[in-house]
N, CA, C and O atoms as a GROMACS GRO file, in nm:
protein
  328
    1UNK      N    1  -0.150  -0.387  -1.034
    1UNK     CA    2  -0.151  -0.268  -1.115
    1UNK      C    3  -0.044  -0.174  -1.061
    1UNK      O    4  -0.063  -0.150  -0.942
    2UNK      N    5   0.079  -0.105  -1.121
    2UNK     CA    6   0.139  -0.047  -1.109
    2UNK      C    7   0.097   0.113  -1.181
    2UNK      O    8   0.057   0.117  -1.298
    3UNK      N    9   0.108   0.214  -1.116
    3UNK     CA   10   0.036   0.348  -1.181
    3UNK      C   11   0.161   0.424  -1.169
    3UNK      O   12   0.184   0.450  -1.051
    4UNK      N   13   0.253   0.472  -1.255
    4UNK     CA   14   0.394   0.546  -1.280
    4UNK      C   15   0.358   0.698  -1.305
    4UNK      O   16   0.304   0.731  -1.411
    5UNK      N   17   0.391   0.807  -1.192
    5UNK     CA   18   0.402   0.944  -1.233
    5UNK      C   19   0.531   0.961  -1.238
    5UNK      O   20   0.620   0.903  -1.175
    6UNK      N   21   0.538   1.095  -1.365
    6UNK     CA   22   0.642   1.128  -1.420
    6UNK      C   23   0.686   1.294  -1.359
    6UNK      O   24   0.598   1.373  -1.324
    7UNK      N   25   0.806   1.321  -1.357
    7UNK     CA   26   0.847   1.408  -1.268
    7UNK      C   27   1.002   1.359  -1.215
    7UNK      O   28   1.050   1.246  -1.230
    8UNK      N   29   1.071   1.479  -1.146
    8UNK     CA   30   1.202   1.508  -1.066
    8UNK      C   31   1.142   1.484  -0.925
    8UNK      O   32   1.099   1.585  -0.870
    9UNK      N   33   1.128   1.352  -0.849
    9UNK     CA   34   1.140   1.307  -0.714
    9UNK      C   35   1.186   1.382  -0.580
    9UNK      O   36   1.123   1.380  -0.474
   10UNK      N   37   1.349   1.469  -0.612
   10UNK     CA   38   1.398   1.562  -0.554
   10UNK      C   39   1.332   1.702  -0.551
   10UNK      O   40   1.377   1.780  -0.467
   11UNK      N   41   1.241   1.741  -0.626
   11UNK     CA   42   1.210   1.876  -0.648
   11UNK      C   43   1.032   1.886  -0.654
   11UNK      O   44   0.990   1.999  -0.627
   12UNK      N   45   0.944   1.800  -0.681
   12UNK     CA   46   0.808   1.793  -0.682
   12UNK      C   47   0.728   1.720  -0.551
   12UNK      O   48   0.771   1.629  -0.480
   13UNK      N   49   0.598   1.788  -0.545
   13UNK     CA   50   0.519   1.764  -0.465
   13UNK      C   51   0.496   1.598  -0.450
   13UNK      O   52   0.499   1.549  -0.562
   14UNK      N   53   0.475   1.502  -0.353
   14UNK     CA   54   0.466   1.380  -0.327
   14UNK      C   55   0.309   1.323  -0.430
   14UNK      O   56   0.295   1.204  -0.461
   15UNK      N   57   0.230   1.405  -0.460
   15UNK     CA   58   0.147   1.397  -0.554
   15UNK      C   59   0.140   1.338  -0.730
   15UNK      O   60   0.066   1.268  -0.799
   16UNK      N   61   0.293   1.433  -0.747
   16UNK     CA   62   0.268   1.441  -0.879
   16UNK      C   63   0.372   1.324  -0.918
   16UNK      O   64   0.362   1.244  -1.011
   17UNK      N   65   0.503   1.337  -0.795
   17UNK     CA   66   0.584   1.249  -0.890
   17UNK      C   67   0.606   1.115  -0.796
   17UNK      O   68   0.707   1.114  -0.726
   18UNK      N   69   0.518   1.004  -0.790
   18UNK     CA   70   0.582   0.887  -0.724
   18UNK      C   71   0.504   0.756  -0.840
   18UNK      O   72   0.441   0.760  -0.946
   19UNK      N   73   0.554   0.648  -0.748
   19UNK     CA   74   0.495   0.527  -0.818
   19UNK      C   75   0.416   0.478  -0.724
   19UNK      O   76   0.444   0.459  -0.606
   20UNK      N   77   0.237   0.441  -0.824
   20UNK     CA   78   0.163   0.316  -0.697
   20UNK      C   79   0.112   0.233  -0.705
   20UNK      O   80   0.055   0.220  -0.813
   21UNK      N   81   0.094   0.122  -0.603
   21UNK     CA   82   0.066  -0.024  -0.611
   21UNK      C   83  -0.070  -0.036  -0.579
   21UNK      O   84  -0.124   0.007  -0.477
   22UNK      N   85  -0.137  -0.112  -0.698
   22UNK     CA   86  -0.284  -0.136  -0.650
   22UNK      C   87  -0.287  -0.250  -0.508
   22UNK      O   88  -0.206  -0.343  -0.517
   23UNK      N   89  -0.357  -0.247  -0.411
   23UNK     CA   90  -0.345  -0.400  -0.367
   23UNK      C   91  -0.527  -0.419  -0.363
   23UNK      O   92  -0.607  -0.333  -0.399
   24UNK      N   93  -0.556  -0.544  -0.313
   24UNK     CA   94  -0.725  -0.607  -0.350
   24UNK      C   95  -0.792  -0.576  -0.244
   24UNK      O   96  -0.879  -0.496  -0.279
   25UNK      N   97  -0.799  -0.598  -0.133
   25UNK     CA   98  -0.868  -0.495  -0.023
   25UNK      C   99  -0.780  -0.468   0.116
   25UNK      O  100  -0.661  -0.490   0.138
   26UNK      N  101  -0.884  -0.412   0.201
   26UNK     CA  102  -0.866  -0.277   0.310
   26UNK      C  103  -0.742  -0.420   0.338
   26UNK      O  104  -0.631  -0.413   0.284
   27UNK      N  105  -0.780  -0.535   0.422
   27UNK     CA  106  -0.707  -0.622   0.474
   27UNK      C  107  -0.549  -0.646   0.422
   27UNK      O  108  -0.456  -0.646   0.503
   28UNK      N  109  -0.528  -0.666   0.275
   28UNK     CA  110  -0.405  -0.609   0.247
   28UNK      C  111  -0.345  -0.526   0.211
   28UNK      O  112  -0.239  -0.527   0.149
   29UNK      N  113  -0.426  -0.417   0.257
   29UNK     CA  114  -0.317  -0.278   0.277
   29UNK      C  115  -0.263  -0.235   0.422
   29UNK      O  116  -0.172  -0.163   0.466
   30UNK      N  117  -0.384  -0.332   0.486
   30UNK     CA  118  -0.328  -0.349   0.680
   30UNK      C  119  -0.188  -0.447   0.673
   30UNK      O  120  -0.082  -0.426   0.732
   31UNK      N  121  -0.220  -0.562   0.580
   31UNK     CA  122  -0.073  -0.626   0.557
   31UNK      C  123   0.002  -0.561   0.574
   31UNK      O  124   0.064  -0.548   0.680
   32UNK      N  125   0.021  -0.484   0.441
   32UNK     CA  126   0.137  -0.395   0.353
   32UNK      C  127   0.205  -0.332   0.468
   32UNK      O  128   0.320  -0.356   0.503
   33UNK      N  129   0.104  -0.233   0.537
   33UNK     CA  130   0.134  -0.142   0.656
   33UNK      C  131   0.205  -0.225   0.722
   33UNK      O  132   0.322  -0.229   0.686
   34UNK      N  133   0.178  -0.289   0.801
   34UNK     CA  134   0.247  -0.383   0.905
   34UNK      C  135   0.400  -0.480   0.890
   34UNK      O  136   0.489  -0.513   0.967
   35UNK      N  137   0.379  -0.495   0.791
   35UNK     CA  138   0.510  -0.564   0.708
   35UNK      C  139   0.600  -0.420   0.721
   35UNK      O  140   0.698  -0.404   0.795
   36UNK      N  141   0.555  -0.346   0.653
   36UNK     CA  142   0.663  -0.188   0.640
   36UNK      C  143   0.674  -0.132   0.764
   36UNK      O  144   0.781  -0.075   0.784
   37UNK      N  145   0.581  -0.132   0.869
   37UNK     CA  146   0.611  -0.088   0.980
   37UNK      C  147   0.734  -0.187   1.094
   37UNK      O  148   0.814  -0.153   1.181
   38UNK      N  149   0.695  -0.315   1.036
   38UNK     CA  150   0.804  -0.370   1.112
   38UNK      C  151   0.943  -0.363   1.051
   38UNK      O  152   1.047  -0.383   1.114
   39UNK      N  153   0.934  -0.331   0.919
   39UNK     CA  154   1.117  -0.323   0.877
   39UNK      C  155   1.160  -0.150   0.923
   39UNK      O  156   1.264  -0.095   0.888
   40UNK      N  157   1.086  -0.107   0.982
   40UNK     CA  158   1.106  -0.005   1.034
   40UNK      C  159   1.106   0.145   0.925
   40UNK      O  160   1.177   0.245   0.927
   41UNK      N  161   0.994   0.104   0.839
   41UNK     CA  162   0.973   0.192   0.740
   41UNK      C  163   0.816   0.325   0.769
   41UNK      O  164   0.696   0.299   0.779
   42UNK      N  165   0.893   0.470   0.777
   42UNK     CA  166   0.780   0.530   0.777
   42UNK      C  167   0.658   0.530   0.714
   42UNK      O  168   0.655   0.523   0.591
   43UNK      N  169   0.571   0.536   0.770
   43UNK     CA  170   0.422   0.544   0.669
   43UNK      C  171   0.334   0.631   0.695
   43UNK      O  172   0.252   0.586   0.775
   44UNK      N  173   0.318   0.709   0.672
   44UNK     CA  174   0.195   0.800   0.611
   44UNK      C  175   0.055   0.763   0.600
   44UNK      O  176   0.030   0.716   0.489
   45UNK      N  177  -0.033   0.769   0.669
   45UNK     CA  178  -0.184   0.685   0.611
   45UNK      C  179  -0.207   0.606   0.712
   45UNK      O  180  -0.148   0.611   0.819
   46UNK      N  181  -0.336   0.491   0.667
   46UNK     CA  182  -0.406   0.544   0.543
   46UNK      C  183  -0.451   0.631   0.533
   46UNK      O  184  -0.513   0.662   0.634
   47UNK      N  185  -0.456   0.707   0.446
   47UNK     CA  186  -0.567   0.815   0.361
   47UNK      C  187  -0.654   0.786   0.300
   47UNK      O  188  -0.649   0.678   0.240
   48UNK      N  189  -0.780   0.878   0.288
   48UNK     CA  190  -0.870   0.795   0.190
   48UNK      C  191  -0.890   0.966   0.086
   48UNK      O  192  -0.895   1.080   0.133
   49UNK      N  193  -0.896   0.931  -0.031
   49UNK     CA  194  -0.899   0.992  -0.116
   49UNK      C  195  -1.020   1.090  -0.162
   49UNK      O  196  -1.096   1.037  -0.243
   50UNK      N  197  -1.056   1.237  -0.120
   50UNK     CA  198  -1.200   1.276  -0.128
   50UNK      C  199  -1.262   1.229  -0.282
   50UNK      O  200  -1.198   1.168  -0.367
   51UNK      N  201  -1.344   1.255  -0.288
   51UNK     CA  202  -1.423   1.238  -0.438
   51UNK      C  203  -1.404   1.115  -0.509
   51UNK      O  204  -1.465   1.096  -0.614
   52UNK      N  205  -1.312   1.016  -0.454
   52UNK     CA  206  -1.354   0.911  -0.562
   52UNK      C  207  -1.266   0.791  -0.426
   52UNK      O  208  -1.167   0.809  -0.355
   53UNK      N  209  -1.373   0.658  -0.446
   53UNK     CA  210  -1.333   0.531  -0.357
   53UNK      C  211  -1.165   0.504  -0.364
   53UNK      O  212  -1.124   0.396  -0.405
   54UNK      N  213  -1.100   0.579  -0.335
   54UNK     CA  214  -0.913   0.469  -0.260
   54UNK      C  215  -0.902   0.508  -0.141
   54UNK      O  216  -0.943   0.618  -0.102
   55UNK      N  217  -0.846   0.424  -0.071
   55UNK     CA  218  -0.758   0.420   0.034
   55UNK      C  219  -0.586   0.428   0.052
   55UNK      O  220  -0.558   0.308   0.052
   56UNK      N  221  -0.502   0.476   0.062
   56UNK     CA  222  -0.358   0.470   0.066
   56UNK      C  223  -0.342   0.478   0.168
   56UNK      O  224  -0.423   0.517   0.252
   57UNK      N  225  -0.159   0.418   0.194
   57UNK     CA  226  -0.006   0.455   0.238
   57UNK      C  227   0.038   0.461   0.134
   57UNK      O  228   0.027   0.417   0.020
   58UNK      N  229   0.139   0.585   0.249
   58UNK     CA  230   0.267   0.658   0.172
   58UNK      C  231   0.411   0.626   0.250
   58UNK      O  232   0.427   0.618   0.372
   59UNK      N  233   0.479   0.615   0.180
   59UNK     CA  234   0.660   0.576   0.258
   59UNK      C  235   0.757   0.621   0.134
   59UNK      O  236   0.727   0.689   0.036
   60UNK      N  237   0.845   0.581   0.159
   60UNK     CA  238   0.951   0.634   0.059
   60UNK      C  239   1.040   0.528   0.064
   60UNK      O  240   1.048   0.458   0.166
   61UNK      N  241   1.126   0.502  -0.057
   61UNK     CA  242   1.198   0.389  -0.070
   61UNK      C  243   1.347   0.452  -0.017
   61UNK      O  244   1.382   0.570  -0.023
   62UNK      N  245   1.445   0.306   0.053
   62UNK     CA  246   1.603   0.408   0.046
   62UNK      C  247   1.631   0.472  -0.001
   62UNK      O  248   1.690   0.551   0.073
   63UNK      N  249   1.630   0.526  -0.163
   63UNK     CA  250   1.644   0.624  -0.224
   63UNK      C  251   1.610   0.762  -0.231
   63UNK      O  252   1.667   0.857  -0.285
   64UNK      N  253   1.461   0.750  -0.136
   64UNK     CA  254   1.384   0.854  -0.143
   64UNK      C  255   1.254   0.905  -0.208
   64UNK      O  256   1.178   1.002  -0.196
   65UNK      N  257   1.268   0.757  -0.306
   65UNK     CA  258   1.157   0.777  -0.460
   65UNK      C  259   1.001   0.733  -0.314
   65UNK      O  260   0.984   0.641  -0.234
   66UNK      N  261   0.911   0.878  -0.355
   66UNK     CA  262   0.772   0.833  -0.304
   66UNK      C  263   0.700   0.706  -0.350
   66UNK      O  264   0.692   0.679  -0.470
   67UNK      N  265   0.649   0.632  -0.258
   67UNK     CA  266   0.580   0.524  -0.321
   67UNK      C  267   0.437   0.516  -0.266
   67UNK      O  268   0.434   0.585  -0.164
   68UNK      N  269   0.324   0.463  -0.289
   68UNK     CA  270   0.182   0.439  -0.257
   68UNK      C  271   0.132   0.317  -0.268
   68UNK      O  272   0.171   0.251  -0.365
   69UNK      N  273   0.039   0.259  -0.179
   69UNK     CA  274  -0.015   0.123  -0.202
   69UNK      C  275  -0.170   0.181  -0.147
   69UNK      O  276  -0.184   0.253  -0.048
   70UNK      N  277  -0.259   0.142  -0.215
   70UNK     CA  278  -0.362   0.165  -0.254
   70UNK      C  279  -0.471   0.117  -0.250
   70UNK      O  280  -0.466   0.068  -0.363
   71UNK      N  281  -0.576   0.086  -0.210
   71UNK     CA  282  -0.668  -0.036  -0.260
   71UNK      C  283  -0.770   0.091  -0.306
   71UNK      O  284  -0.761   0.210  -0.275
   72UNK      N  285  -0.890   0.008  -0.412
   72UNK     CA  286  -0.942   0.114  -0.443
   72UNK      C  287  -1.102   0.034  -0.405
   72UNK      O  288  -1.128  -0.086  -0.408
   73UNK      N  289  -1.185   0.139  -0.373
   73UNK     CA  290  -1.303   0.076  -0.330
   73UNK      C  291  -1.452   0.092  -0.422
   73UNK      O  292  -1.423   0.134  -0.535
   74UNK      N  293  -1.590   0.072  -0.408
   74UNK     CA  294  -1.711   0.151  -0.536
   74UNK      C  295  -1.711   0.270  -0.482
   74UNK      O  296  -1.732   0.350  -0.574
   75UNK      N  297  -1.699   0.323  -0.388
   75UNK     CA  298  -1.722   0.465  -0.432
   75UNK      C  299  -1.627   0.571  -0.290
   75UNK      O  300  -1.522   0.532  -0.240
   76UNK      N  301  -1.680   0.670  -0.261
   76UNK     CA  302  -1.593   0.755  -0.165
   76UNK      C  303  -1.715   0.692  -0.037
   76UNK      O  304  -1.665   0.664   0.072
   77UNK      N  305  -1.829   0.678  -0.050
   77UNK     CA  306  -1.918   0.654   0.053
   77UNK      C  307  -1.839   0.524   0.163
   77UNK      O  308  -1.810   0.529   0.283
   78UNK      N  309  -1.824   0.434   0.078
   78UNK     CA  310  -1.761   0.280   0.140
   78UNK      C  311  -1.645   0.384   0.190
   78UNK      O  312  -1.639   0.386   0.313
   79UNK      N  313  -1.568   0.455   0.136
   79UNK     CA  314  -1.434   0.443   0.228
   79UNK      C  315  -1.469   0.576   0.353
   79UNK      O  316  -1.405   0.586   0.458
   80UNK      N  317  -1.561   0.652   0.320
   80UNK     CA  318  -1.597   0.717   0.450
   80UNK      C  319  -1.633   0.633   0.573
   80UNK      O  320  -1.611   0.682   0.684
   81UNK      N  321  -1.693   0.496   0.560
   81UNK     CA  322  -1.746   0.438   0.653
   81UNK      C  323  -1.634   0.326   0.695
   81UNK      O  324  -1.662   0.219   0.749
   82UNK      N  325  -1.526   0.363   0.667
   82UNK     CA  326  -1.381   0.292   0.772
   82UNK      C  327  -1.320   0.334   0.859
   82UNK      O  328  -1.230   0.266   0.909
   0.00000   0.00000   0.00000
């Protein structure tokens, strides 16, 4: 699942304007992390999202464009207990 916000990249909050990647659970978003941490890419996270079950990282592509990878969980309870 790809989720596209719309917005100026250079000028808006990391919220409103990036693109994000669903992935299937906690385990491959530890992937994701680790893969990006070894090409020597900053990351942000995880975060877990108040009020409703996700988990994220955040990094930014060469360009600069914000990006997110995500897994999403049943509820905010499960991701409090990680």
């Amino acid at each position: 699942m790809i989720s596209l916000f719309h917005g100026d990249p250079t000028s808006s909050t990391p919220r409103l304007v990036h693109y994000a990647f669903n992935c299937r659970s906690m385990d491959e978003l530890d992937t994701w992390k680790a893969h990006l941490e070894r090409k020597g890419v900053a990351i942000r996270g995880p975060t877990a999202h108040p009020g409703f079950g996700a988990v994220s990282i955040y990094f930014e592509d060469p360009w600069g464009y914000r990006l997110e990878i995500t897994n999403w969980l049943p509820d905010f309870d499960t991701v409090r207990k990680l």
